[in-house]
C-alpha positions in Angstrom: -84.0 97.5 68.9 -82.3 95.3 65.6 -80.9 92.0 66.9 -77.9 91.3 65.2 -77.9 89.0 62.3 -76.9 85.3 62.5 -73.9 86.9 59.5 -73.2 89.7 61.9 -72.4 87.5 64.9 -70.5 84.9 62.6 -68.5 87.3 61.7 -67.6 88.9 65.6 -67.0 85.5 66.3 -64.0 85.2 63.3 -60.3 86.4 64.0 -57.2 84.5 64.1 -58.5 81.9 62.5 -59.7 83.7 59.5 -56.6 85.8 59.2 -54.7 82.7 59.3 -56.6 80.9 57.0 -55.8 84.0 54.2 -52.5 84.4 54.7 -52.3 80.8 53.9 -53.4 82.5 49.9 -50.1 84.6 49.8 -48.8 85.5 46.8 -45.9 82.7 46.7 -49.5 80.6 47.3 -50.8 81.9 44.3 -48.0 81.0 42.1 -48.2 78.2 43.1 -52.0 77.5 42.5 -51.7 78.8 38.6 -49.0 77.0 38.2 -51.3 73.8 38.9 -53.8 75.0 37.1 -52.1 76.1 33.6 -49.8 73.2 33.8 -52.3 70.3 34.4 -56.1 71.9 34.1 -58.5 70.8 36.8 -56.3 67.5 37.7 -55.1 68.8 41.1 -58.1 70.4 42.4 -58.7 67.4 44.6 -55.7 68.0 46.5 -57.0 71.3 47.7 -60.1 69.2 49.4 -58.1 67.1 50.9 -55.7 69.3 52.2 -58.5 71.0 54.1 -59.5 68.7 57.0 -55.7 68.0 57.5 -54.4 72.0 57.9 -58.0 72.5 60.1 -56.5 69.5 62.6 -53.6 71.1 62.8 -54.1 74.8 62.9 -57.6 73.7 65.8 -54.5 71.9 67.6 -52.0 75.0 67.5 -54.8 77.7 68.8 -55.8 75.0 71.5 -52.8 75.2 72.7 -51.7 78.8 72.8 -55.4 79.1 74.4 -54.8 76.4 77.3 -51.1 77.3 78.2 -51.8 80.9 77.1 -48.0 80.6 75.3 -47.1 80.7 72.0 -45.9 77.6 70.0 -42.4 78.9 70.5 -42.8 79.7 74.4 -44.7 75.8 74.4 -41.6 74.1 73.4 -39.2 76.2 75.3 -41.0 74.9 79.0 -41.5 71.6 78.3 -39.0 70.5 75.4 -35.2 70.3 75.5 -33.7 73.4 74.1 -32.0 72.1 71.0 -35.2 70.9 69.4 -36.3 74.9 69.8 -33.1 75.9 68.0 -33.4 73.4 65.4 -37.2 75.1 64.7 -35.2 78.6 64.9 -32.4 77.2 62.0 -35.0 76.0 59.8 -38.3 78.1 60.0 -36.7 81.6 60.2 -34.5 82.1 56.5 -37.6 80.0 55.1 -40.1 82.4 56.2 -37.5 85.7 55.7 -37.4 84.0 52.0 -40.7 84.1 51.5 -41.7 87.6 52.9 -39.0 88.1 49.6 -40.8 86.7 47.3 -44.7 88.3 48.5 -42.9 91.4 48.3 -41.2 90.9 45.1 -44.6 89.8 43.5 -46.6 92.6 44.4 -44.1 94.9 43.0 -44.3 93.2 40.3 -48.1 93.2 39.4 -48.1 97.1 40.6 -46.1 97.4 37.9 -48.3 95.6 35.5 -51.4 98.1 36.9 -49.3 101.3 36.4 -46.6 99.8 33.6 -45.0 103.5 34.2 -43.6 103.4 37.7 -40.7 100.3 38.1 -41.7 97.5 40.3 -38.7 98.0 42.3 -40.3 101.1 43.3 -43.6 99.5 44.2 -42.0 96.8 46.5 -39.9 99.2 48.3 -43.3 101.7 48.6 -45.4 98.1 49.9 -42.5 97.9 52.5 -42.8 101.2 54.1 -46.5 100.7 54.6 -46.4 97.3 55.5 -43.7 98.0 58.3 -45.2 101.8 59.4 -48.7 99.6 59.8 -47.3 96.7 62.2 -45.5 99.5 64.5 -48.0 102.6 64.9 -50.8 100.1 64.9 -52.4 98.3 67.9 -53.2 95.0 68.0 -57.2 95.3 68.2 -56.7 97.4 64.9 -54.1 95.4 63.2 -56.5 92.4 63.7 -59.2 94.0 62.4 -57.5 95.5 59.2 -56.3 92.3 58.6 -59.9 90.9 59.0 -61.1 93.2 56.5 -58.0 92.8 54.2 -59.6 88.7 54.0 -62.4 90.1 51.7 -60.2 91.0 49.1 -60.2 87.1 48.4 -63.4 87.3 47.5 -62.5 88.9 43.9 -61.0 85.1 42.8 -64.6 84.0 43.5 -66.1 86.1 40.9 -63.4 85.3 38.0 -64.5 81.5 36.9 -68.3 82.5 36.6 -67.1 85.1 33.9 -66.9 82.1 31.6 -68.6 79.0 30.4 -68.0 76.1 32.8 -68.3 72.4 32.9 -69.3 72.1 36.4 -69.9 68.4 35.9 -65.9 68.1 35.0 -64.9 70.5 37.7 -66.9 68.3 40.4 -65.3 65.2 39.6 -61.7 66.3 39.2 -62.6 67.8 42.6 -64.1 64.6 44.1 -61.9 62.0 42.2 -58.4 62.0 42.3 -56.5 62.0 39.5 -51.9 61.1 40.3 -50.0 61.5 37.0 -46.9 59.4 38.6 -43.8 62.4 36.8 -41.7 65.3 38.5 -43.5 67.8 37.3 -46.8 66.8 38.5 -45.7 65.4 42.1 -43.7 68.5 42.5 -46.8 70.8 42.3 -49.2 68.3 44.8 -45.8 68.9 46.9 -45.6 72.3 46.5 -49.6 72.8 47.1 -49.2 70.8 50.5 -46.4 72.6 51.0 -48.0 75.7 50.4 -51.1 75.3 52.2 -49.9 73.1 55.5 -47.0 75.8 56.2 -44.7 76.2 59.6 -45.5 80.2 60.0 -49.1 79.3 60.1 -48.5 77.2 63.5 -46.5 79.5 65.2 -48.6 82.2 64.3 -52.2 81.4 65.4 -50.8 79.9 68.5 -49.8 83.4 69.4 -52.6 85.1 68.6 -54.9 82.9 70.2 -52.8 83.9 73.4 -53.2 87.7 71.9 -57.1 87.3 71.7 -57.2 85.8 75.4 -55.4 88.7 76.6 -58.3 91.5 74.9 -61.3 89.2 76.2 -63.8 91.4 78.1 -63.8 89.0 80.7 -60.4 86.8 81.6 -62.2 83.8 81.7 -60.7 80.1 82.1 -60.7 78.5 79.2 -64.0 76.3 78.5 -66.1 74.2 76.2 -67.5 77.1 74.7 -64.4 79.3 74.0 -63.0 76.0 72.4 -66.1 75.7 69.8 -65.7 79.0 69.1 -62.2 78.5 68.5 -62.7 75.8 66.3 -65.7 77.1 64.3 -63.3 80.2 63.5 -60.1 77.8 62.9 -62.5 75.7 60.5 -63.7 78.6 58.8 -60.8 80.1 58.1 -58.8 76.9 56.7 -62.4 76.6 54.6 -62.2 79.9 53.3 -57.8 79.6 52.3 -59.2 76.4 50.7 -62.1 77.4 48.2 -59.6 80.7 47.5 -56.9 78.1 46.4 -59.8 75.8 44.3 -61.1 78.9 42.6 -57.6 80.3 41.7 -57.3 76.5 40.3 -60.4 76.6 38.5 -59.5 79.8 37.2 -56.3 78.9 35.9 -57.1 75.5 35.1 -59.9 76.3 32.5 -58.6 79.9 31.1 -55.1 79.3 30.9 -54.9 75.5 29.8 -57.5 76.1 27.4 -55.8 78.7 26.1 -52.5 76.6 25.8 -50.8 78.7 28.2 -48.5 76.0 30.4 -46.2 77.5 31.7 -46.7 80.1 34.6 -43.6 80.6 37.2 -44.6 83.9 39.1 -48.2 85.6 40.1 -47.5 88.4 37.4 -47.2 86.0 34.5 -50.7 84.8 36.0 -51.9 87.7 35.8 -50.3 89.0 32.4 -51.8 85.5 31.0 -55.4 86.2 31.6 -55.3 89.6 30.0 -55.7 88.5 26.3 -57.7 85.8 27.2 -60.0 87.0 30.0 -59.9 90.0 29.2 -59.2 93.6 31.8 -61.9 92.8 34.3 -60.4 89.5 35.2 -56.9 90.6 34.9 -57.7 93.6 37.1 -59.5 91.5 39.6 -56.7 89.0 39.8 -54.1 91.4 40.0 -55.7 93.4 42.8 -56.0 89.8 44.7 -52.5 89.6 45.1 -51.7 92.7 46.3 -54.5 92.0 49.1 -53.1 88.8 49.9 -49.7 90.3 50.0 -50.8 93.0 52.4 -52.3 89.9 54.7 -49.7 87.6 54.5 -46.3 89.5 55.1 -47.3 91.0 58.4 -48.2 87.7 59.7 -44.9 86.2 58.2 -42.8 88.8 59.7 -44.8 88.8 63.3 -44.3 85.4 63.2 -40.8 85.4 62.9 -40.1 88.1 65.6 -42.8 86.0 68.1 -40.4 82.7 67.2 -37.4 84.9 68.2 -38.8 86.7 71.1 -40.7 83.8 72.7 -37.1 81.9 72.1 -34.9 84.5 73.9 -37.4 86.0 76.4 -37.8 89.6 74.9 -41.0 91.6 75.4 -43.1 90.8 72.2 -47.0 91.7 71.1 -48.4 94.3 68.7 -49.9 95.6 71.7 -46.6 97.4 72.8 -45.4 100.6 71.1 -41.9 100.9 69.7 -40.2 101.9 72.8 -41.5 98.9 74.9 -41.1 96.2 72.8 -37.9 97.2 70.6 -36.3 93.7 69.9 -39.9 92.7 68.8 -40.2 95.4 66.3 -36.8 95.5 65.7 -37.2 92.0 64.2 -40.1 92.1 62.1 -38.2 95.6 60.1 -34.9 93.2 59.7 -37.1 90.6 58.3 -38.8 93.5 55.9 -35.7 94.4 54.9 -34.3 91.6 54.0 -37.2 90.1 52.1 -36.9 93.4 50.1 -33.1 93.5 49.8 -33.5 89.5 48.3 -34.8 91.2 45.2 -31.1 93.3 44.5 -28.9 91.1 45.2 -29.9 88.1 42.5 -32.0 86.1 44.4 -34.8 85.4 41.7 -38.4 85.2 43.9 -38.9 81.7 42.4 -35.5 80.1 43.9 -36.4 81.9 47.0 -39.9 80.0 46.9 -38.1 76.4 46.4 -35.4 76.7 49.3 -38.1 78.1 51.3 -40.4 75.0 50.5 -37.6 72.7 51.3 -37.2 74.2 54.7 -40.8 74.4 55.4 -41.0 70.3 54.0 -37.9 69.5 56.7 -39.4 71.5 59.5 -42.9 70.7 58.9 -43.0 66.8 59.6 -41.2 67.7 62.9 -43.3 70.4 63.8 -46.8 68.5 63.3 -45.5 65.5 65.7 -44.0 67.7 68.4 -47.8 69.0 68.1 -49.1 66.3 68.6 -47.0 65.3 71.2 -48.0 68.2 73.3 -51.5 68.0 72.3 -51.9 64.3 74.0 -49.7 65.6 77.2 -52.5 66.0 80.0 -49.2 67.9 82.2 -49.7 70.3 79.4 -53.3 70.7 77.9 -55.1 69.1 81.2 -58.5 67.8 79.9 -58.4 69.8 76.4 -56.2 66.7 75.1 -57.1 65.4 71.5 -60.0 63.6 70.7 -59.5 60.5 68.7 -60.6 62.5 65.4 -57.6 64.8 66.2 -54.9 62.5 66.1 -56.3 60.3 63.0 -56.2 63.5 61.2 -52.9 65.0 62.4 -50.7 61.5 61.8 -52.2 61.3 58.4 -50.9 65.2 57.8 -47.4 64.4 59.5 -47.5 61.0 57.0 -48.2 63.1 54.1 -46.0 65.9 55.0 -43.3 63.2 55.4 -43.7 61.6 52.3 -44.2 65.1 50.4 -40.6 66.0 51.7 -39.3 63.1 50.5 -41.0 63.4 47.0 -39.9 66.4 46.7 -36.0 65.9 47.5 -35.9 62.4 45.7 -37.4 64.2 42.6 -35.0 66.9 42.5 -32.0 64.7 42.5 -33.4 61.8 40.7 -34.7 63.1 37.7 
């Protein structure tokens, strides 16, 4: 009898975390990362490494605690924090997250239509929708998860594009390892925007939940203990690592194609796409363009089931992808309003870019808030018992919530100042 492979047992041992992780590479993400890249080259691929060990903290933090008080983040505040603070997450997180279901949607209409330039990209968005929202309802949770899982290795196409041309690997390396702040709006507002992009609200909410969703489906209904937790971690970690180098390759991609090429000036995923064409030629158009609609497929479902777990933790409906239709209606209810929506902010003039900036202010406002209350609950032994934070932990998770802070406040001050 075969013993399974050391690769075959990692990859049992990945879930939420991975999902996460690539959902983190949505296609409002990836507008963001070719933005960087075209506008400024390799000069911002160091803020992708050092984003990484700040969203792992805080993403480790969020399934530990979903695992421990087998709650959501949204059921977590509502025992043990006053109810306005819950509200006040409700106010800001929700139109930021329907906002950007929006603009994923409206993006990979829009590179459908740049595969099959015959059939309108309204057409493809509204097409996207149907099986997006069909999927979450008929759908279990033990096969959502895994679609979703399997969904992640679309990424790997970004991985393949940079290595179609000549690098200078010594150059890449060092604007990776050495920072490098050009101190105007423009090039503050993208560090914002990838901070913003990669430590994001949704993300907490959702992985608490599903850490509580993979708790319930354990063979065995174990107490939580030192091993679950590595494993936990080792998937959280893997995951975050995984959103990171598909963000640094995007870059790299961008950076050295684009720039080179004079091309500056990106503001959607389908102008990244259309970019490369001439100058990269099909395969890497056609590889980049299929990326986004695989990220799209990833990312809206766990926008939209966040959103309806938010609501349904909030207001004590029956939620979980578990449920059919008819048991869990509010729940599935939700997530088809927040479909709609996203798809109905492409009629009524809502351009997918303005939808990404109001939706990266409200994310910037809500997530200094969030990461503190998180850390809050993370060092309360009434709620996490002996699976408090280690030391390492909290270094990393007040340097995120200084950051985040200062991000936010970059990001307003530069919008009004200049």
């Amino acid at each position: 009898m075969n013993r399974p492979s050391k690769l075959s047992i990692l990859w049992k041992k990945l879930g939420p975390g991975l999902v996460t992780g690539s959902s983190d590479d949505d296609p409002s993400g990836i507008a963001t990362y070719s933005q960087a890249g075209a506008a400024f080259g390799l000069s911002t691929l160091w803020a992708v490494l050092l984003s990484f060990p700040l969203m792992a903290a805080i993403q480790e933090m969020c399934a530990r605690i979903g695992m421990v008080t087998t709650k959501g983040l949204t059921g977590t505040l509502k025992t043990y924090y006053p109810k306005w603070i819950l509200y006040v997450m409700l106010l800001f997180s929700c139109p930021a997250i329907v906002m950007n279901i929006g603009a994923d949607i409206a993006g990979m209409g829009a590179v459908g239509n740049l595969l099959f330039p015959a059939i309108d990209a309204s057409y493809f968005s509204v097409v996207f929708t149907i099986i997006l929202l069909i999927s979450i309802i008929y759908f279990p949770y033990l096969k959502i998860a895994s679609i979703l899982k399997y969904l992640c290795i679309v990424l790997l196409v970004y991985f393949i594009v940079p290595f179609l041309f000549k690098q200078n690997w010594l150059s890449v390396f060092s604007a990776t390892l050495i920072p490098s702040i050009k101190f105007d709006k423009d090039f503050i507002s993208v560090i914002v925007g990838i901070l913003g992009t990669t430590i994001s609200p949704y993300l907490f909410f959702w992985q608490a939940t599903m850490e509580v969703e993979e708790m319930k489906h354990m063979k065995t209904h174990t107490m939580v203990d030192k091993k679950l937790i590595h494993d936990m971690k080792q998937d959280v970690d893997f995951g975050m690592g995984f959103s990171g180098v598909v963000a640094w390759f995007i870059i790299l991609t961008t950076g050295t194609v684009l720039f080179n090429a004079g091309i500056h000036k990106i503001d959607t995923v389908e102008q990244a796409a259309q970019a490369l064409r001439p100058v990269a030629g099909e395969f890497s158009y056609f590889l980049f363009a299929i990326g986004i609609i695989g990220t799209g497929l990833i990312a809206i479902p766990v926008l939209s089931g966040s959103l309806s777990y938010i609501f349904c933790e909030t207001f004590g409906w029956k939620e979980g992808l578990d449920n059919k239709f008819h048991e869990a209606r509010p729940f599935y209810i939700i997530i088809a309003v927040s479909l709609l929506i996203g798809l109905s902010l492409n009629y009524i003039g809502i351009s997918p870019m303005k939808a990404l900036f109001y939706s990266a202010i409200l994310y910037g406002i809500t997530a200094p808030v969030l990461i503190a209350i998180i850390l809050h609950i993370c060092n309360n032994k009434k709620v996490m018992g002996k699976y408090t934070n280690s030391k390492k932990s909290n270094i990393l998770g007040w340097i995120t919530f200084f950051i985040m802070t200062m991000a936010t406040i970059a990001l307003i001050y530069l919008q009004y100042t200049q």
